[in-house]
Steps between C-alpha positions, in 0.01 A plus 500: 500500500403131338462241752735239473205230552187541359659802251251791611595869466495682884593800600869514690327591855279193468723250398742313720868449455617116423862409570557149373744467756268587777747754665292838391661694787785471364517767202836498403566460103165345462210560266168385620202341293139554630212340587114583483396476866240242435812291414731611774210373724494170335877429545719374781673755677740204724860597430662330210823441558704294275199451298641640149795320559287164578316572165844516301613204630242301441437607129574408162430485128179286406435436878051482506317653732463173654862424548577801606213491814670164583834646554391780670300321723780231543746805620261690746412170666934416537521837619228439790691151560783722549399748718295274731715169509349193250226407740356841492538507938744812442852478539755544734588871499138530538562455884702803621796452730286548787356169447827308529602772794193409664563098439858503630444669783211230625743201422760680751298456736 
């Protein structure tokens, strides 16, 4: 097998499978690429989901490296706004419905 980031030869039982779309588990109609383990060590292993399809969107022709960064940073930071209301305090289905339970049922009193 080649790793897929530094480009060394390993044997199969010492390298590690890579699934771009971070779903190895799930085997179905897939063909793996492989990593060294020195470089499986040095990557993330936090779920990526939506992350291909974040890439795509942001991409295009003659786009530098620079520009591209921007964007990407730009989108994962209106993604957080999203998820955690715009000043960052989370948001409102953060508190479960025992919270407003809870609250109702002191004001009746």
């Amino acid at each position: 097998m080649v790793c897929i980031a530094c480009g060394d030869s390993v044997l199969r039982e010492d390298a590690r499978e890579y699934d771009k779309e971070g779903d190895r588990w799930n085997r179905r109609d897939k063909e793996f690429e492989y990593l060294c383990a020195d470089c499986d060590d040095e990557i993330s292993h936090q779920p990526r989901d939506g992350l291909e399809s974040l890439i795509l969107s942001i991409e295009s022709d003659g786009l530098s490296t620079e520009e591209f960064l921007d964007r990407y940073a730009e989108a994962v930071a209106d993604d957080a706004d999203d998820r955690t209301g715009e000043g960052g305090a989370g948001s409102r289905s953060d508190r479960g419905p025992s919270d407003r339970t809870r609250s109702d049922r002191d004001r009746d009193r």
